[in-house]
C-alpha positions in Angstrom: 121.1 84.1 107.9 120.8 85.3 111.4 117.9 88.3 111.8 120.4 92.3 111.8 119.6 94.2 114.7 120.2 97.2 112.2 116.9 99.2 111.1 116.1 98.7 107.4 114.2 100.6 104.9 112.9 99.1 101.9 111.6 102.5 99.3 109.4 101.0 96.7 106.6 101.7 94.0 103.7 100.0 94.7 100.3 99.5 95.6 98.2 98.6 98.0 96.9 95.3 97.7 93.4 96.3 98.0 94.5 98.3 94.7 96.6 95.9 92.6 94.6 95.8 89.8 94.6 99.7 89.7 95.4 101.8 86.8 99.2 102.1 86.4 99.8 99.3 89.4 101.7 96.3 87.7 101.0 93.3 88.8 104.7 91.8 88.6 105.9 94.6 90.2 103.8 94.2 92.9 104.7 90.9 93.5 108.4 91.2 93.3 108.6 94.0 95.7 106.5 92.9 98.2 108.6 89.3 98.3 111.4 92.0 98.4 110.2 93.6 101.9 108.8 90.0 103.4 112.5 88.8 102.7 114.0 92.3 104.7 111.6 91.7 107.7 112.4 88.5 107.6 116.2 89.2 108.6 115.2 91.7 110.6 114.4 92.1 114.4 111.1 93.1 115.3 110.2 96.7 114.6 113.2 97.0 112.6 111.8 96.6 109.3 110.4 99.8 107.4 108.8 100.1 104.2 107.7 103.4 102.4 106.2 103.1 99.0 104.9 105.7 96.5 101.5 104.0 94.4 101.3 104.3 91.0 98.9 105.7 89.4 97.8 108.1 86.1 98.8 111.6 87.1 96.2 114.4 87.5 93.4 114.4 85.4 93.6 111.0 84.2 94.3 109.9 88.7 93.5 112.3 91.5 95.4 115.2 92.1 96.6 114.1 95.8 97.2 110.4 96.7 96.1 109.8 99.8 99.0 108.5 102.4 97.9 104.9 103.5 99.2 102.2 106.1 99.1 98.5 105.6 101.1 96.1 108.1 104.4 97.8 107.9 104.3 99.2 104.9 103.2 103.0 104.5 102.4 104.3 101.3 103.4 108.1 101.4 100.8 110.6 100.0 101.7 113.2 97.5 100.9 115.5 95.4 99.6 113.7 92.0 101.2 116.1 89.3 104.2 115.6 86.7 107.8 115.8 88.3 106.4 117.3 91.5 105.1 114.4 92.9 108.5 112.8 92.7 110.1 116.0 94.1 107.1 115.9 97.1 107.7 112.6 97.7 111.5 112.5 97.9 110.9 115.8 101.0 108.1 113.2 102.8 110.5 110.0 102.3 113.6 112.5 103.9 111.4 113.2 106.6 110.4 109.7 107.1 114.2 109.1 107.2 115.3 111.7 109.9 112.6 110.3 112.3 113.1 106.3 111.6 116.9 106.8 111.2 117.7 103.7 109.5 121.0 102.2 108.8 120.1 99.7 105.6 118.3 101.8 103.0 117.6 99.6 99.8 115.7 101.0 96.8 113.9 99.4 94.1 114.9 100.8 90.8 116.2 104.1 90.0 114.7 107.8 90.6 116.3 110.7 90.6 114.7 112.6 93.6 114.7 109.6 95.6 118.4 108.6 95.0 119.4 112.5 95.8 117.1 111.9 99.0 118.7 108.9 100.0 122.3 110.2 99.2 121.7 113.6 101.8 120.5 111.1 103.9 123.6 109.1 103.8 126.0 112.4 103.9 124.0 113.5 107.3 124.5 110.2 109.3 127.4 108.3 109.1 127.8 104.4 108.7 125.0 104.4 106.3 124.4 101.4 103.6 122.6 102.3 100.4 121.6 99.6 98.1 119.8 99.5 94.9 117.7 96.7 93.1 117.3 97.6 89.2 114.8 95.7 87.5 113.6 98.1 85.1 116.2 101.1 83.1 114.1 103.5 80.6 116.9 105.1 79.0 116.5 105.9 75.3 118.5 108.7 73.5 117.9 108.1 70.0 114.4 110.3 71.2 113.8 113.5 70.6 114.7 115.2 73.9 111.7 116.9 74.5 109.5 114.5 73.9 107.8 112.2 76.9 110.3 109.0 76.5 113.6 111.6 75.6 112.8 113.4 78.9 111.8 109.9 80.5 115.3 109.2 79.1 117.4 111.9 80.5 115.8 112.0 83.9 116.6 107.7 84.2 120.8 109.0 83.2 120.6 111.6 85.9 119.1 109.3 88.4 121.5 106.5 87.1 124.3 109.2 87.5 123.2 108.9 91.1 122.9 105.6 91.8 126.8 105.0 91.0 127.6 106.0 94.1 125.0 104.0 96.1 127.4 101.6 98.1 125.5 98.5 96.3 124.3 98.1 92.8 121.8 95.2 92.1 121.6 95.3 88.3 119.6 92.5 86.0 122.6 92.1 83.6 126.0 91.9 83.1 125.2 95.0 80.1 124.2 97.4 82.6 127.3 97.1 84.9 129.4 97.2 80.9 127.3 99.9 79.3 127.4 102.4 82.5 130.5 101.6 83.3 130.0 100.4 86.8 132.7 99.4 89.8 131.9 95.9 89.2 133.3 95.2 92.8 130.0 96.6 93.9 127.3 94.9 91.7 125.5 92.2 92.0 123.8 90.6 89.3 120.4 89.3 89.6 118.0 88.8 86.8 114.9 88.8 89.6 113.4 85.9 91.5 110.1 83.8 92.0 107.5 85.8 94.7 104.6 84.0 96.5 102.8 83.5 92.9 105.1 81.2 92.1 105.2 79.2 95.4 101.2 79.2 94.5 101.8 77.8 91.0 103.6 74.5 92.4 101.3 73.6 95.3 100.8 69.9 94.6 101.3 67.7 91.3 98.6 69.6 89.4 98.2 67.5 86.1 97.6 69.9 83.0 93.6 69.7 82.5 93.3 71.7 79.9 94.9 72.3 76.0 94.4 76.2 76.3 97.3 78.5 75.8 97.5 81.8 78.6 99.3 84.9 77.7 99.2 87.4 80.7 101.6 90.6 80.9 101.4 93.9 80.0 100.1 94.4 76.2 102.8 95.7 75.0 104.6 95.1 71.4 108.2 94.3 73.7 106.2 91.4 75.6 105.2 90.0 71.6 101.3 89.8 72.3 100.8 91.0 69.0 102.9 88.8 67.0 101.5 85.8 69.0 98.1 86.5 68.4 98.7 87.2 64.4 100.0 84.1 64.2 98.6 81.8 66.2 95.2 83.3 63.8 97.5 83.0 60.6 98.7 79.6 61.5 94.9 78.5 62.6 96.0 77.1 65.9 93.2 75.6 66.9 93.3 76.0 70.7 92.2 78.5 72.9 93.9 81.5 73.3 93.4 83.4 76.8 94.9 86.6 77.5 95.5 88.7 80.4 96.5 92.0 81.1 96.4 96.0 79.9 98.0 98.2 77.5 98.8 99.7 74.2 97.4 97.1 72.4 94.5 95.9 74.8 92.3 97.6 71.6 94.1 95.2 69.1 93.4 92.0 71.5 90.0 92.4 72.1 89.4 93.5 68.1 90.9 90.3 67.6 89.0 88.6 70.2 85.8 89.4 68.7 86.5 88.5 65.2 87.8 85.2 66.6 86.4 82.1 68.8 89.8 80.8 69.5 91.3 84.2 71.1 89.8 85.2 74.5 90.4 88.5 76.2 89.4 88.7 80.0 91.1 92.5 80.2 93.1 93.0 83.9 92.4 90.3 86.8 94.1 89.9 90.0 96.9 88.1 90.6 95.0 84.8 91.8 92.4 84.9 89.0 95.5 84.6 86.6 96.7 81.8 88.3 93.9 79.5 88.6 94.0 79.8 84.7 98.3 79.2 84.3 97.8 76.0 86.5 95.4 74.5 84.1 96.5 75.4 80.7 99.0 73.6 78.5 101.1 75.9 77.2 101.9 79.2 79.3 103.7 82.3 77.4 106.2 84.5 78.1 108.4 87.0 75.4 110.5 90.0 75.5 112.1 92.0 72.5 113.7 95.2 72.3 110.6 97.5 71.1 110.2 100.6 72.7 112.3 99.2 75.1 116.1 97.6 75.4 115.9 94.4 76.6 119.1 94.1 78.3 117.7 96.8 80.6 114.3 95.5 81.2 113.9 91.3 81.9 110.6 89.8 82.4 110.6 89.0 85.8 107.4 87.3 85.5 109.5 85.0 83.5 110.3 83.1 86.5 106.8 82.6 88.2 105.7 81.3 84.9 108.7 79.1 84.6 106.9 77.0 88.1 103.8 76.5 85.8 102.7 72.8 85.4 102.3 73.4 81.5 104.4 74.2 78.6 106.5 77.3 78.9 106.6 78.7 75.4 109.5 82.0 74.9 111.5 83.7 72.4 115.3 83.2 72.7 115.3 86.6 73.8 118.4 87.8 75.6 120.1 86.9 79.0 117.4 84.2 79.3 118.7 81.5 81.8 119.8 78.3 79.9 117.9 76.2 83.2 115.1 77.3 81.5 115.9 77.7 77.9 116.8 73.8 78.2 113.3 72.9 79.1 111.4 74.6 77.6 109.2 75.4 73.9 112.0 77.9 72.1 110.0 79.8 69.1 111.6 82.1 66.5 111.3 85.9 67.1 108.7 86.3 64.5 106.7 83.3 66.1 107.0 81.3 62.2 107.5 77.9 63.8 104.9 78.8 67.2 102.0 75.8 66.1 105.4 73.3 65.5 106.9 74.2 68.7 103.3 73.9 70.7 102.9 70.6 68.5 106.0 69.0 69.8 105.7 69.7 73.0 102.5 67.8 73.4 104.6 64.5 72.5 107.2 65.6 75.8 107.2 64.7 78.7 105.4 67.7 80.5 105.5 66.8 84.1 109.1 66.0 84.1 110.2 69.2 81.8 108.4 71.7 84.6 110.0 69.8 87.5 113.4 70.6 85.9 112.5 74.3 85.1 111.3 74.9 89.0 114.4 72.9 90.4 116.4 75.2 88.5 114.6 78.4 89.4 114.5 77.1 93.1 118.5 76.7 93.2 119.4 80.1 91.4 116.4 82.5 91.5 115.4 83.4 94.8 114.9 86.3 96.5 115.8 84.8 99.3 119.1 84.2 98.4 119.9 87.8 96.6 118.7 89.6 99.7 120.8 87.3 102.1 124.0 88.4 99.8 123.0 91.9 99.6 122.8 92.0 103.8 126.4 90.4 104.1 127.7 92.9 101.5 126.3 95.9 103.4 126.8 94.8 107.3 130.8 95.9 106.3 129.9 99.2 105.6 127.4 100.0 108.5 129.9 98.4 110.8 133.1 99.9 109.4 
């Protein structure tokens, strides 16, 4: 796609890369946003590409009470005052000011807040010919809560936000269940399940042969990424491998409890990104779950799911939902409650490895690029910035 001479803004959540491996930062979140903006400067003509980004972190006490604004390349991350709600609200006024002075005619978000969509929708109301897109990977909404607890008011403020968003001119949704359950205009959705970022690009550098029969779990330690369950029973089912695991979390406790009672489960607690990876290219089977705990999976895919997928190794999921049959089809599928996991990594020692992840990256290659997804997003909005 030929570079727009339009100005684009990219509004994401964050973090420096000297502070990726921060409190709060994600790592795949990181990774698939930054892809996100090298994709947008990439279509765009010089000086035409903008990126603000608010970092995450712990709110005052547990992170500082102001975060300090910071410049990297082109990307700024806005300071703001580091307290509940307010730094979202002091954050959407800097971002409107940012706006007014950059004046851009592309605005795409990354996922939906409720400040930042009412932000971006003045903005649009101001200055006419404006295109707003937004890219949801992640939707919190739960109202089986009690409202005035943290995830019920987590819950409301993601419908408000959502309520919002409706009227953006593009919606980028994961799944088909979002556009059903919210009762989108399909006409202006786009579905897209997420993408592979530089990690994965890293992964397949060469014909790496698998060197070593270790397994490597790395994601948030969560009970809705299955770390628990794999670790109970890959001890229950005295799975005689290694068992390395990366990440932080609710259950970081539990993993390193278990860690210590066992030889054959390893916790190396939060690494950066390229630490992670020099383990994934080695090890024989590489892990990646989702269920709906704490958490609705239709709303929420694992978008590390299709870095992984470029592994060398065994990929080893759950049939959880919307995953992509190209991978499904070659790849190690294990119950929900993991009963079958030691059969399932058994077997897949007596297929053939290097051919199965060639046919898992060819697929991801063809239908999961960012690339793609932000080329279709550009020739969706250039009709409505040039109406």
């Amino acid at each position: 796609m030929r570079a727009t001479t339009h100005r684009n803004l990219f509004l994401g959540h964050f973090a420096p890369e000297a502070l990726q491996t921060s409190l709060a930062s994600s790592g795949a979140g990181n990774q698939v946003q930054r892809q996100i903006f090298e994709e947008i400067v990439r279509r765009s003509v010089e000086s035409n590409a903008i990126c603000l980004s608010m970092r995450p972190q712990p709110v005052w006490p547990r992170g500082p009470l102001y975060s300090r604004p910071q410049r990297e390349s082109k990307i700024e991350f806005v300071g703001y005052l580091n307290l509940p709600i307010l730094k979202h609200l002091v954050f959407g006024f800097l971002v409107f000011a940012r706006l007014m002075k950059a004046k851009p005619d592309v605005c795409i978000q990354y996922n939906s807040y409720f400040f930042e969509n009412l932000v971006l929708l003045i903005y649009r109301a101001i200055r006419a010919k404006v295109a707003l897109a937004i890219i949801i990977q992640d939707l919190h909404i739960d109202l089986s809560v009690g409202v005035f607890s943290k995830r019920g008011l987590r819950s409301i403020s993601q419908r408000l936000a959502f309520w919002l968003a409706r009227t953006f001119d593009l919606i980028v949704p994961i799944s088909a269940s979002i556009v059903d359950d919210f009762r989108l205009d399909s006409s202006k959705c786009i579905i897209f399940q997420g993408g592979i970022t530089k990690f994965a690009n890293d992964l397949m550098l060469g014909e790496r042969p698998v060197s070593q029969a270790i397994g490597v779990f790395a994601g948030a330690l969560e009970s809705y990424n299955g770390v628990d369950l794999l670790v109970q029973q890959w001890l229950g089912q005295k799975i005689g491998y290694p068992l390395h695991i990366f990440g932080r979390g609710r259950l970081a406790e539990f993993v390193s409890s278990a860690a210590t009672e066992s030889s054959h489960i390893v916790y190396h607690g939060f690494l950066d990104e390229q630490s992670v990876l020099g383990w994934q290219q080695v090890a024989r089977w590489n892990f990646c779950f989702r269920y709906s705990i704490g958490l609705n999976q239709d709303y929420f895919f694992p978008s590390k799911l299709f870095n992984v997928a470029c592994a060398p190794g065994a990929l080893v999921v759950n049939n959880f939902n919307s995953l992509p049959e190209g991978i499904k089809n070659h790849s190690c599928v294990v119950a929900d409650d993991m009963s079958n996991l030691s059969l399932q990594m058994r077997e897949s020692l007596t297929s053939v490895g290097v051919l199965e992840a060639r046919e898992r990256r060819n697929y991801v290659l063809s239908n999961h690029s960012w690339a793609a997804c932000i080329d279709q997003m550009f020739r969706f909005l250039s009709s409505r910035v040039n109406a």
